[in-house]
Residue, then its C-alpha position, 0 to 999 in steps of 0.5 A: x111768284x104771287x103776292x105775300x101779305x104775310x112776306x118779310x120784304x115789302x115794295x112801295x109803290x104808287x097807287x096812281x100814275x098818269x096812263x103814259x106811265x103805267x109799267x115804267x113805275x121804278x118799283x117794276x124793276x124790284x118786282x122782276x127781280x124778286x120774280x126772277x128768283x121766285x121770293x114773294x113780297x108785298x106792296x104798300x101803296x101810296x098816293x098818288x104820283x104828282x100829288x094827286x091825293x089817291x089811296x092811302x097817304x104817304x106816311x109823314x116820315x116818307x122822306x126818311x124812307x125815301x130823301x128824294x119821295x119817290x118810289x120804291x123804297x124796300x123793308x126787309x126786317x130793319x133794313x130801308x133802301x131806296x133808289x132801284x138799282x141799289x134795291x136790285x142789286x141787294x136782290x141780286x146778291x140773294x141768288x146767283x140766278x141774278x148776280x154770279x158767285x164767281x168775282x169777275x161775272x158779279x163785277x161785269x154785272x154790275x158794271x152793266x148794271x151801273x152803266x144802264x143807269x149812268x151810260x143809257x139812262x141820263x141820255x133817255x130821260x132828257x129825251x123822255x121829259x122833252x117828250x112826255x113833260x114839255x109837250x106844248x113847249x114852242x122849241x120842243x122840236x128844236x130840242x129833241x133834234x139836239x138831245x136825240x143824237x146822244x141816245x143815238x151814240x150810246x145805243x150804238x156802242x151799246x150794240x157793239x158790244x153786245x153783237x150778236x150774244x143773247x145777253x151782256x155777258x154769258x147769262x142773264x144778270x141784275x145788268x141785263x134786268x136793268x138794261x133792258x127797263x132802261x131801253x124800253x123806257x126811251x120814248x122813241x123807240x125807233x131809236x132801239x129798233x135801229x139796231x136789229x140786235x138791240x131790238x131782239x135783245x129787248x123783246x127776249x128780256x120782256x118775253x121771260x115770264x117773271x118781267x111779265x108776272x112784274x108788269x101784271x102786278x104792277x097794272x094791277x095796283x093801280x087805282x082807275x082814271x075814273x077815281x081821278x076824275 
């Protein structure tokens, strides 16, 4: 769904980012889902991440909008939202594409969605800050030795409960959207290949059409190295 300046939902996102995190910008997991059902929005750019001064300004009151200062926030009328899991989830309820009408599909939805965020999440990112942040750090081998079997246990029983379905539960939901952004965004993806079946389950969630419309959109935001310089 193309982009609607005239839309009633706006996302906000940043203008720029470093290279290393270009597609894994939060704000690309609302845009997949509102792609998804096929409901325009539009965007409000914002600086840049890190404080870099890039594009428009982050307004004053950005941190009533967002506690944390991060993006997305979502506008819908007067409702603000942030955090993207509750921003997907809100999406979810629009359209039972996303989220089942039927109370035990919405619940196990949700509860894959909830456990891509607090099951699979926490254990990646330690592994991506020590490898994207602390790249100099003189014990960083040592580190990521330590945290890296974590990442593996979790994906292990994420892969025995998923065996050999094409999805979480019986259909594609708000879990399997947030599932597979959190398994792409592990920085050692050889972790994920291991398990053959998470593997396949990660290309077909990034092979459907609305995730590569969402990436597309965000690539294209944002403002090029050069303006950095």
């Amino acid at each position: 769904m193309p982009i609607d300046e005239k839309s009633p939902i706006e996302v906000t996102a940043f203008a720029w980012v470093p290279p290393i995190a270009r597609g894994f910008v939060r704000d690309l997991r609302v845009r997949w889902a509102l792609e998804e059902i096929g409901v325009p929005y539009r965007v409000r750019l914002i600086g840049g991440a890190g404080g870099i001064p890039l594009g428009p300004p982050r307004p004053e009151n950005y941190l009533a909008e967002q506690p944390f200062g991060q993006v997305p926030v979502y506008k819908e009328g007067t409702l603000c939202l942030f955090e993207s899991g509750a921003i997907v989830l809100h999406i979810g309820a629009k359209d039972e594409r996303l989220l089942p009408r039927d109370e035990h599909g919405r619940a196990r939805a949700i509860a894959w969605l909830i456990a891509a965020l607090n099951s699979i999440e926490p254990q990646s990112l330690a592994l991506t800050i020590l490898t994207v942040f602390l790249g100099d750090a003189p014990w960083l081998a040592e580190a990521r030795a330590a945290v890296t079997p974590f990442v593996e246990r979790r994906l292990a029983h994420l892969a025995a409960s998923l065996g050999g379905k094409e999805w979480l539960e019986d259909r594609f939901t708000i879990g399997d959207l947030m599932m597979v952004d959190a398994l792409r965004a592990i920085p050692n993806q050889a972790l994920v290949a291991a398990h053959p079946n998470l593997a396949a389950y990660l290309a077909r969630g990034t092979a459907r059409p609305a995730f590569q419309r969402a990436i597309d959109a965000q690539l294209a935001d944002f403002i090029p190295d050069q303006a950095v310089a």
